[in-house]
C-alpha positions in Angstrom: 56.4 20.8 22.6 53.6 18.8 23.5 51.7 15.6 21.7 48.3 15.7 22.5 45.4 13.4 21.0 42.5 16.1 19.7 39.0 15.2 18.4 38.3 18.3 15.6 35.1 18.6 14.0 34.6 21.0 10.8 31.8 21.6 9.1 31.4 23.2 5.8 28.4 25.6 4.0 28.9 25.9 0.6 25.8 28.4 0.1 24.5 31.2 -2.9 26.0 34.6 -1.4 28.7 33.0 1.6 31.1 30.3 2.4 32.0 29.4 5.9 34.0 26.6 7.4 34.5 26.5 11.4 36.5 24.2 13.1 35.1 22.9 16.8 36.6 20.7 19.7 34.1 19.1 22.0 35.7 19.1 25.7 36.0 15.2 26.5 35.1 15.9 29.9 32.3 18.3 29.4 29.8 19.5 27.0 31.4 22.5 26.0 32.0 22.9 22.1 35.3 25.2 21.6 35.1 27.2 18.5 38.8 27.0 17.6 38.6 29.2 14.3 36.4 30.1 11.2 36.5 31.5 7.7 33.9 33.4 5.6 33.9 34.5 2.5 31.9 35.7 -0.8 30.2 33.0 -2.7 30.3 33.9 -6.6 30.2 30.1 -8.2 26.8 28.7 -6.8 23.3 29.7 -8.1 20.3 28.5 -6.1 22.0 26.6 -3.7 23.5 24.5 -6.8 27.1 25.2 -8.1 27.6 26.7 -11.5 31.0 27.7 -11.8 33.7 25.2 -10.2 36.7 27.4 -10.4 35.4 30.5 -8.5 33.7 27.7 -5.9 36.9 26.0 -5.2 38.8 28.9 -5.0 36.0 30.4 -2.3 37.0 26.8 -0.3 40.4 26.8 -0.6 39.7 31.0 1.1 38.3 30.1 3.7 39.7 26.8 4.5 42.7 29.0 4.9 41.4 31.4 7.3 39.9 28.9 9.3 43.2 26.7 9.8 44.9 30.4 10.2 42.8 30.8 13.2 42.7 27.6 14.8 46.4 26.1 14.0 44.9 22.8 13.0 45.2 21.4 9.2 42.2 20.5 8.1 41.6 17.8 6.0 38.0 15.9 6.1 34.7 18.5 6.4 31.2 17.8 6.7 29.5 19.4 4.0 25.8 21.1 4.0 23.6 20.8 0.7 20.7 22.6 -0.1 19.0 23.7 -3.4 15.9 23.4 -5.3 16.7 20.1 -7.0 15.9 18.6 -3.6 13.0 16.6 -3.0 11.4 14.7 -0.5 8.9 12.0 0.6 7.8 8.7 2.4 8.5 5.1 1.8 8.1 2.0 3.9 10.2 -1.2 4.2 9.8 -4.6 5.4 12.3 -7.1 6.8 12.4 -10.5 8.7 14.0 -11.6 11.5 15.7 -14.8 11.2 18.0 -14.9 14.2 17.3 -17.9 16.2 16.2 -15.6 19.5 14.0 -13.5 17.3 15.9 -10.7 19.1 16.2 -7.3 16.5 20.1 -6.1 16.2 21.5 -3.4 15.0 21.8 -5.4 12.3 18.7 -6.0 11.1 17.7 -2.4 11.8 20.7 -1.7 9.1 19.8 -4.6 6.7 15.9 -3.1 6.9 17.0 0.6 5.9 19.0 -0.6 3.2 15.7 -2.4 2.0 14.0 1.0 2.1 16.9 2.1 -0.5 15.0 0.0 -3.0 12.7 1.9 -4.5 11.9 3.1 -7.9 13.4 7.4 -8.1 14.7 9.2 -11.1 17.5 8.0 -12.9 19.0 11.4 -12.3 18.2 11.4 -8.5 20.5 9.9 -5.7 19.3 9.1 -2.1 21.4 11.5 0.8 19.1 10.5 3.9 17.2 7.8 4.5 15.6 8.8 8.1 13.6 6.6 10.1 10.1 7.4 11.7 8.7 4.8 13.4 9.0 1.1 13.6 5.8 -1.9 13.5 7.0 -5.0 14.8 4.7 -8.1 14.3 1.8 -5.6 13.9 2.7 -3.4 16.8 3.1 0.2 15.5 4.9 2.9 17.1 8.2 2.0 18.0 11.5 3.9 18.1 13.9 2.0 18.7 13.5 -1.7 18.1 16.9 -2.8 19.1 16.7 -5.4 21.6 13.0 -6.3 21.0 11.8 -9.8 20.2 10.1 -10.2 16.7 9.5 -11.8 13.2 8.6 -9.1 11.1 10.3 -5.5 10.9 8.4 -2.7 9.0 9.6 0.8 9.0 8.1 4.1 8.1 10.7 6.2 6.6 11.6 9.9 5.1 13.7 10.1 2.5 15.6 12.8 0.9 16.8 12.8 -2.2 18.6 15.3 -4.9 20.3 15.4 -8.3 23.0 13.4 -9.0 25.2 16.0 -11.4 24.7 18.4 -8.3 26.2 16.4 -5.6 28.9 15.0 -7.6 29.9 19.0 -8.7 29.6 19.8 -4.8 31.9 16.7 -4.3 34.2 17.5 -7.2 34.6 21.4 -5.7 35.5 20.2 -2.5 38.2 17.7 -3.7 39.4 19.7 -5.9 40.4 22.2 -2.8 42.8 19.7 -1.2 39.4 18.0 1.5 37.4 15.1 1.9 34.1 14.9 2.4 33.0 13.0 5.9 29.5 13.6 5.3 27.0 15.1 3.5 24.0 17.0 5.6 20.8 18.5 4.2 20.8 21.9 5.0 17.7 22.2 7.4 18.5 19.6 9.5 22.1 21.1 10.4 20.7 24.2 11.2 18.2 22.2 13.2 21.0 20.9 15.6 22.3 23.9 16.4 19.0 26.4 17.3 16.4 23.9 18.3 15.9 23.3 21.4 15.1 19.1 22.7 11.7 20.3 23.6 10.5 22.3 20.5 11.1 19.0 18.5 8.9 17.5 20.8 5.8 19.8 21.2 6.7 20.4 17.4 8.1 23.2 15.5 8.7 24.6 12.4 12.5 25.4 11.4 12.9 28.1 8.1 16.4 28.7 7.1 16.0 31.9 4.9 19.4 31.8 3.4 21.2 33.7 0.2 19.8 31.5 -2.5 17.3 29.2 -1.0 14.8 28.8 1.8 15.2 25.5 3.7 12.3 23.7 5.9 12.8 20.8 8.5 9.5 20.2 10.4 10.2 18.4 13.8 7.2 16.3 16.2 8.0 13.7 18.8 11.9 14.6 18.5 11.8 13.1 15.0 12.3 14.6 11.5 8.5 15.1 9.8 9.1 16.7 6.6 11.7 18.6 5.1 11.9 21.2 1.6 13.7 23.8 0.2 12.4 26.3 -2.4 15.0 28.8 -4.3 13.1 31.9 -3.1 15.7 33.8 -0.1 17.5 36.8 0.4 19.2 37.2 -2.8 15.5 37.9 -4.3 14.9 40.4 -2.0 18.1 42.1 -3.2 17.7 41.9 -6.4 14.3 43.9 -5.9 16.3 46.5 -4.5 18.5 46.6 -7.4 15.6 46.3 -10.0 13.7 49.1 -7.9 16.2 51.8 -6.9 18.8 51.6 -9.8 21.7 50.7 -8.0 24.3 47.9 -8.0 23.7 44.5 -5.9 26.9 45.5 -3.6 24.8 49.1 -2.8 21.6 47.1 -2.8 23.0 44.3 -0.6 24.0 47.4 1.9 21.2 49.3 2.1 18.9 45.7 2.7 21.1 45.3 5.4 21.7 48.8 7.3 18.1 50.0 6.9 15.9 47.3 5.3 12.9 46.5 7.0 10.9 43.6 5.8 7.3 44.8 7.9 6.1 48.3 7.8 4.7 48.3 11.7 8.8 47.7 12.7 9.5 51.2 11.4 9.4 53.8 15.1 10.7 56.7 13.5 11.3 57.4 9.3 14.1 58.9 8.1 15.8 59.8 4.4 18.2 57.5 3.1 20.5 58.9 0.4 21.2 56.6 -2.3 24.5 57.1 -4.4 24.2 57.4 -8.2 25.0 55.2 -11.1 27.9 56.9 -13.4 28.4 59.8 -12.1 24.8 60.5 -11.2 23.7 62.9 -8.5 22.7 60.7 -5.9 19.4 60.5 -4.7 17.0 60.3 -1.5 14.3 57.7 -0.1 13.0 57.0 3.2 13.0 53.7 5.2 9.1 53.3 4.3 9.8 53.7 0.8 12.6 50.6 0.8 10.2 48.9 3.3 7.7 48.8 0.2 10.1 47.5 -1.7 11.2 44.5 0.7 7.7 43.9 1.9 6.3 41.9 -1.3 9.6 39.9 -1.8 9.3 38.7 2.0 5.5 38.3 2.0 5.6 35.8 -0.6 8.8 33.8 0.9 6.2 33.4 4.2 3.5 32.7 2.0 5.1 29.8 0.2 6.6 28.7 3.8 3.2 28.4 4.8 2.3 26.3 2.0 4.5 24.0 2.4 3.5 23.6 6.2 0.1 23.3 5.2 1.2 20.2 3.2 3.3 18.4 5.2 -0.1 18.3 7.6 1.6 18.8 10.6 0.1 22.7 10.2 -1.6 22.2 13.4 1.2 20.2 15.0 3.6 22.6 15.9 2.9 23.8 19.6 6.5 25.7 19.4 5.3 27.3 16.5 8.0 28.8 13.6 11.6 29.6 14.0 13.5 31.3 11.5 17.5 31.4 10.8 19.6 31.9 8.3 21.2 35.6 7.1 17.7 37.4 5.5 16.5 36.6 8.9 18.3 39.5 10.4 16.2 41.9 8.1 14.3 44.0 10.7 10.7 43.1 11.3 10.8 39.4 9.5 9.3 37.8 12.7 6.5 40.1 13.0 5.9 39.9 9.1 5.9 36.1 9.8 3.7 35.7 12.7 1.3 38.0 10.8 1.1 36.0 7.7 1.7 32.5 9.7 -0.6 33.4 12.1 1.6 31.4 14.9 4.1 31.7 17.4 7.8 32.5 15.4 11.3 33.2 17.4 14.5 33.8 15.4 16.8 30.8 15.9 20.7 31.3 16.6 23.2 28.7 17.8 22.2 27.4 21.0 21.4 24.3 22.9 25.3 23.9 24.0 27.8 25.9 26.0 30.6 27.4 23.5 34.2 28.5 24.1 36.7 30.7 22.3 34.9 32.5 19.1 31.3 32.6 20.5 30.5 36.3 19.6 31.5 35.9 15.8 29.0 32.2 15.4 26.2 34.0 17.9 24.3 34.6 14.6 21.5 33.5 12.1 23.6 33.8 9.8 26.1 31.2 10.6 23.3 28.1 12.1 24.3 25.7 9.5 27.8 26.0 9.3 27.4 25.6 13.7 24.9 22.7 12.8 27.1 20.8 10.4 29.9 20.9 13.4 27.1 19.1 15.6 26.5 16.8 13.6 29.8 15.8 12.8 30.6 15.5 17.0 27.0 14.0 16.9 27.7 10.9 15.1 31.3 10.7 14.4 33.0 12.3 17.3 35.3 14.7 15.0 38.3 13.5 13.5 41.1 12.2 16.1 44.3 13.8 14.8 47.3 12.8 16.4 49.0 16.8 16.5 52.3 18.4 17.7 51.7 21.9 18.7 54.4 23.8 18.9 53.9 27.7 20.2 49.9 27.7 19.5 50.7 26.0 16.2 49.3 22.6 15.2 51.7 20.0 13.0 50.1 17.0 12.0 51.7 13.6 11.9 50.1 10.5 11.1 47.1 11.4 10.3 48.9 14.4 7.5 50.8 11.4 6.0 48.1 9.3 5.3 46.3 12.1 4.1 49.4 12.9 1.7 49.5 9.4 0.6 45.5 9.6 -0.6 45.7 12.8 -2.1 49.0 11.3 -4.3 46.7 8.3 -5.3 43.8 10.5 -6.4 46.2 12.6 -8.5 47.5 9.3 -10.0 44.1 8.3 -10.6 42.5 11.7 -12.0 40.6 10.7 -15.0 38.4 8.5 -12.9 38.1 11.1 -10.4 34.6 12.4 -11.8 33.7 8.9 -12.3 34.2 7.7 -8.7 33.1 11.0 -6.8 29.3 9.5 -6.9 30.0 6.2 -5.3 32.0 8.3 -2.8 28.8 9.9 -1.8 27.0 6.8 -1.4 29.4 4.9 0.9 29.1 8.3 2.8 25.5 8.3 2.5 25.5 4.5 3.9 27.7 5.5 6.9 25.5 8.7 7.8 22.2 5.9 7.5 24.1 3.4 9.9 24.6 6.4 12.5 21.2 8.2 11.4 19.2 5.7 14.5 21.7 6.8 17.3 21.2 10.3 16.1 17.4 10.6 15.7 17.2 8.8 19.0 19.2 11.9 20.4 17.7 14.3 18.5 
């Protein structure tokens, strides 16, 4: 028996068709991310990235929560949670602050106090801020700083990108994820978690494009200069193209879902050689046969106008002819054969398919060494990224992990919630903003690493 002090991160995607939680250690003396365990399982309470049943949802959490501490011996207790959906919006603000130390000298501090000023501004009743990221800072006239920490100064504007969503959604999100026995560290737009984990430090920098094409929406961060640009999410994704298979061929979502996958191809010049496909029948039906070209027609449309409304919405951020890395595309519907030559031919630019990458794993590499699992990866980072996991101070015993002191005080808070339940749904929106405040204090260090 062994005490040992261990830094665990977990991050959390609570998506359309999927739920996954993995659970990380980051090697102190190395940069080596240990994948220690993971769960996955079917996603039956969201709609659009936006949750719409709470019972099936939590019960999906609590699933794979369970496989993942299974798997890893560790009891989890705080995750980083990924949002997404089409209630998301974004856009640009600016701020202003002065500097009344007696050196002139900008602290972290005043960086803080100017982002909270940004905070200020006039959004929907219904809305509620998640990130407030920084672009660039003017000092006393002189644009184009990045980090004014430690520079001498009166007057502090910012240019800033903020993301906001609705409020009944995240407090649902929050509610399902309390509800299965967690807390929530953090919560991450979508996008830029699967940023962190398949962008590379130099396509930020010449620019690029990241498309997360998940199950029930279709997520855009654009990157320049190592900073976040513009970000959107439009509920157009894989469970669409599904569905067309459904519509089209007669068939239920579960045949649909496996015929997309085992011989779908989203771009007719993929196909080398056609073959028939034998489709099962419906209540007794004879079954009956297609070929590959036949379901390609079907796919094609759906995946046409997903890269036609991605290039829209480069064309408006205006960084269209910014993006010298060009596209890359994650996410599950990715993995539909032929979606990066479809999107090079309709974007009419360099595309790559993103999977987790940019650090050196341990332990469950070949099950996360997939599109379809760059958020979940992502929200990990980030959580090792500006909070260094949780420190849990942990007994194992024969590969198993019993927590201590940090299980107690966790006991002691989920007691006090129970004892305070009828002002649960009340309080679970200023939980998000005190989370949202920490995330802004760290969101400098991070960008500045990004």
């Amino acid at each position: 028996m062994t005490e040992t002090q261990q830094h665990i991160a977990v991050g959390l995607d609570i998506g359309t068709t999927k739920i996954c939680a993995i659970v990380a250690q980051k090697d102190p003396g190395s940069n080596i991310i240990k994948i220690l365990g993971m769960g996955v399982a079917d996603s039956e309470g969201l709609n659009r990235g936006v949750v719409v049943n709470i019972d099936k949802t939590v019960a999906a959490i609590k699933r794979v929560i369970a496989d993942a501490e299974q798997q890893s011996g560790i009891t989890i207790k705080e995750v980083v949670v990924g949002i997404a959906g089409d209630h998301i919006e974004s856009f640009q603000s600016r701020g202003i602050v002065g500097i009344s130390s007696p050196t002139n000298e900008i602290s972290k501090k005043d960086v803080d106090r100017l982002l909270e000023e940004t905070r200020k501004i006039s959004i929907s009743a219904d809305k509620k801020i998640i990130h407030i990221i920084p672009q660039d800072f003017t000092i006393d006239g002189q644009d184009g700083i990045i980090d004014p920490v430690g520079m001498s100064g009166v007057r502090m504007e910012a240019n800033v990108h903020i993301v906001t969503g609705l409020g009944t959604a995240i407090q649902n999100l929050h509610k399902c994820v309390e509800r299965a026995g967690l807390k929530i560290k953090d919560l991450v737009l979508e996008p830029l978690a699967s940023a962190m984990s398949v962008l590379t430090p130099e396509e930020k920098e010449v620019g690029v494009a990241l498309v997360d094409i998940g199950g029930g929406t279709t997520d855009i961060a654009i990157f320049e200069e190592n900073l976040v640009r513009y970000t959107s999410v439009f509920a157009i994704a894989g469970k669409q193209v599904t569905d067309d298979v459904r519509k089209g061929l007669g068939i239920i979502q579960e045949q649909a879902e496996r015929l997309k996958r085992d011989y779908g191809h989203s771009f007719g010049a993929s196909i080398e050689k056609d073959e028939v496909i034998m489709v099962p029948g419906v209540g007794g039906r004879a079954p009956k046969e297609i070929t590959k070209n036949y379901l390609c027609n079907i796919l094609q449309p759906r995946m046409e106008e997903i890269f036609e409304f991605i290039q829209a919405e480069i064309m408006k951020s205006q960084f269209g002819n910014q993006l010298g890395a060009g596209v890359v595309i994650t996410g599950g519907t990715s993995l539909l054969r032929g979606t990066d030559e479809l999107a090079q031919h309709i974007l009419q630019m360099p595309v790559k398919i993103g999977i987790p990458s940019g650090f050196t794993y341990s332990g469950l590499v070949p099950e996360i060494e997939n599109p379809m699992y760059a958020t979940s990866v992502g929200l990990v980072l980030w959580d090792i990224q500006n909070y260094g996991g949780s420190s849990l101070n942990t007994t194992i015993v024969e590969g198993e992990s019993v927590q201590t002191e940090t299980e107690e005080s966790a006991k002691m808070e989920t007691e006090m919630d129970e004892k305070n339940g009828t002002e649960a749904g009340d309080n679970s929106i200023n939980k998000v903003k005190e989370q949202v405040t920490k995330g802004i204090r760290n969101i400098g260090r991070f960008l500045k690493e990004l």
